[in-house]
Structures are given as C-alpha cells and as structure tokens.
N, C-alpha and C positions, 0 to 999 in steps of 0.2 A: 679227337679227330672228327670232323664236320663233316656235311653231305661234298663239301667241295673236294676234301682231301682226298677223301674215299672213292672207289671208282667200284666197286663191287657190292651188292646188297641182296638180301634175300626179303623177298615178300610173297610170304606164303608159300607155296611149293617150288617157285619160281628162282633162280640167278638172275639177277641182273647186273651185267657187266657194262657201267657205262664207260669205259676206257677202251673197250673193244667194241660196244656196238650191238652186244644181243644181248639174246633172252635164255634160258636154257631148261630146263626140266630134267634132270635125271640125262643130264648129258646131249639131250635132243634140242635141237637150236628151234626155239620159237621164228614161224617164218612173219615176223612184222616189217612192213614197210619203216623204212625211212619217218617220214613224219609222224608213225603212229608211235615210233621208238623213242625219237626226238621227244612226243607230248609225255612219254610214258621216263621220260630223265625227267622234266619239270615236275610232274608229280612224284616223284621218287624225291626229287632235290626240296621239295615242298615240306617233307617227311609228315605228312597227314593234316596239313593246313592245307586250305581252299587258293586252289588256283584261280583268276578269274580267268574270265573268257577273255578279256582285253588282253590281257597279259599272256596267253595264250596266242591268242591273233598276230599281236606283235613280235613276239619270237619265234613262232612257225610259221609266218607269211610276212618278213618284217618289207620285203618289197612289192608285195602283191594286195590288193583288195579282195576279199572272200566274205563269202556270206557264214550263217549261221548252220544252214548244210553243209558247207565244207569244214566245217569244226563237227558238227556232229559224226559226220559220215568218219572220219579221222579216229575220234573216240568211240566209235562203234566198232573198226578193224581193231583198234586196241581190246578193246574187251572179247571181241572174238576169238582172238589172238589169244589171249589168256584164259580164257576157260576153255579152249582147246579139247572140245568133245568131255569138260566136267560143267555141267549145269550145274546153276545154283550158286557157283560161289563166284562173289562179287566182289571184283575186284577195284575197280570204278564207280564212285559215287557221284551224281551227278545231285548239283547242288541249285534249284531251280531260279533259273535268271541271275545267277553270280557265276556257276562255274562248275572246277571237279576237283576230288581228291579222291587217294585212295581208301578204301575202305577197310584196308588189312596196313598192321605195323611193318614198317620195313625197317629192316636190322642187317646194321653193317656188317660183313664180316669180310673172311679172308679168302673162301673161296675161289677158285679160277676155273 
C-alpha cells in the first residue's frame, strides 16, 4: 500500500488523517489551517524526500502568485501546530534554497 492508498499515518506522536483532514494527538485535533494541512499531506505523501518550493507554490497556490513569505509564514503555522507547547522536537526540516521535508518517519497505519 503506497502513500496514495493510505489515507492515515502516524509521525511521531501525531495521527494524520489525510482522508478526513486533521491532525490528532492523543484524541485532541490539532487546530492547523487549511493550507498548512494541505503542505503537511505533501510532506507526508513525500515520505521524507525533499519537497521543493516550486512544487510546493504550485499545489498550494496553483492560481495565485505568492512570495517566499507566504510559504514561509505557512510552514511556520505548520510547525507551530505540531510541536504544540513540545519544544525541541522537529518536525519540519527546512532544506536551504530547495525546500522541506519531514524530519521524523512517517508510518502507515490503521488508526482512525
């Protein structure tokens, strides 16, 4: 089963239901936007290979032009979002002048 099949995964302390749209911890729904959820499926669907920023730009704003602050600003809620009052652990790796990926394995499973 591939990242397309699967729609549930676990990275790091985290659920990620991408067939429903959240995040979860211990039953508590991570409160991420829309688009920071959306960047946080491509890194998930990436399964720790380098997303670029283009590719990025283009499925999260595929009819808008945006700068490199509205990507950054985007992956900074995401990471907010996820270490959710836990410093230190890093879930977003930002990969200098190419992109991001995540920094923890994500593992399919059956969780709901």
């Amino acid at each position: 089963m591939g990242p397309q099949d699967a729609s549930t995964f676990r990275l790091g302390k985290y659920v990620v239901d991408l067939g429903a749209g959240r995040v979860t911890d211990q039953d508590r729904r991570l409160p991420l936007n829309w688009k920071s959820f959306q960047a946080l499926r491509l890194l998930v669907e990436a399964r720790g290979t380098v997303v670029e920023r283009e590719e990025l730009f283009r499925r999260l704003w595929p009819e808008a032009e945006v700068d490199e602050s509205t990507l950054a600003k985007c992956i900074s809620q995401l990471r907010k979002g996820l270490t959710d009052g836990h410093p230190g652990a890093e879930y977003v790796e930002t990969i200098p002048r190419v992109g991001y990926r995540l920094a923890m394995p994500v593992q399919e499973t059956s969780i709901r």
